[in-house]
C-alpha positions in Angstrom: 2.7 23.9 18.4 -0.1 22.0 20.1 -3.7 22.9 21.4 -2.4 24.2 25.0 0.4 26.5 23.7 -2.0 27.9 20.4 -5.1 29.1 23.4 -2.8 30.3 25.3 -1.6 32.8 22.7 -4.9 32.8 21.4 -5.8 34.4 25.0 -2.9 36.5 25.4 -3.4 38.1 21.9 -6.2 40.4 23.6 -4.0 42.3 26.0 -0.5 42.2 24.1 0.4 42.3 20.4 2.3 38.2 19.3 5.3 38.3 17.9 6.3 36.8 14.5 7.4 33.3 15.6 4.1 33.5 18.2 1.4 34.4 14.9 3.3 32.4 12.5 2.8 29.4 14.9 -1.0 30.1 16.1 -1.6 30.6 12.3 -0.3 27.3 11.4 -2.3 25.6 14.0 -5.6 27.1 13.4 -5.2 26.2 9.9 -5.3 22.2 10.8 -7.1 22.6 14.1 -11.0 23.2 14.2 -11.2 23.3 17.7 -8.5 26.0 18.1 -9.7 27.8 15.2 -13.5 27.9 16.9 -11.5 29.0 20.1 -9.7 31.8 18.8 -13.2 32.9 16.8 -14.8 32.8 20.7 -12.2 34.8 22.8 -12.6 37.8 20.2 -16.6 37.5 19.9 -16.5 37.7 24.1 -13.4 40.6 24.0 -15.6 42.6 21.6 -18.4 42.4 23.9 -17.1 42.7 26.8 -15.6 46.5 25.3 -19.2 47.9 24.2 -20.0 47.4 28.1 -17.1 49.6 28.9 -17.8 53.0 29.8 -15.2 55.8 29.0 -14.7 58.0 31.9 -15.0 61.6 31.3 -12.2 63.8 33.6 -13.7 67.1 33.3 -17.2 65.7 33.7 -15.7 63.9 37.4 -13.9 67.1 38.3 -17.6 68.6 38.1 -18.5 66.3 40.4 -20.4 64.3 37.3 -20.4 60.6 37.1 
């Protein structure tokens, strides 16, 4: 697996759960590849922020005429 395939899946593995094959290979690469590894560390530091910003929308509250 090189660099582009292994940010790619690191990327995809935010919105959709990897298969085997897909882990086993982004978890071989990381292991030898700093700059992947650094990568992968980044996209879930910036996923778990961007979620506390996310504000859960309350259905009885909008039915109310609430925001």
């Amino acid at each position: 697996m090189n660099c582009k395939s292994t940010t790619q899946l690191l990327s995809q593995a935010q919105d959709r759960k990897l298969t085997m094959r897909e882990k086993g290979g982004v978890t071989l690469h990381t292991i030898m590849c700093k700059g992947c590894r650094n990568y992968g560390k980044q996209v879930q530091q910036l996923s778990n922020l961007s979620k506390q910003f996310v504000e859960p929308v309350n259905l009885a509250d909008k039915d109310k005429g609430g925001s």
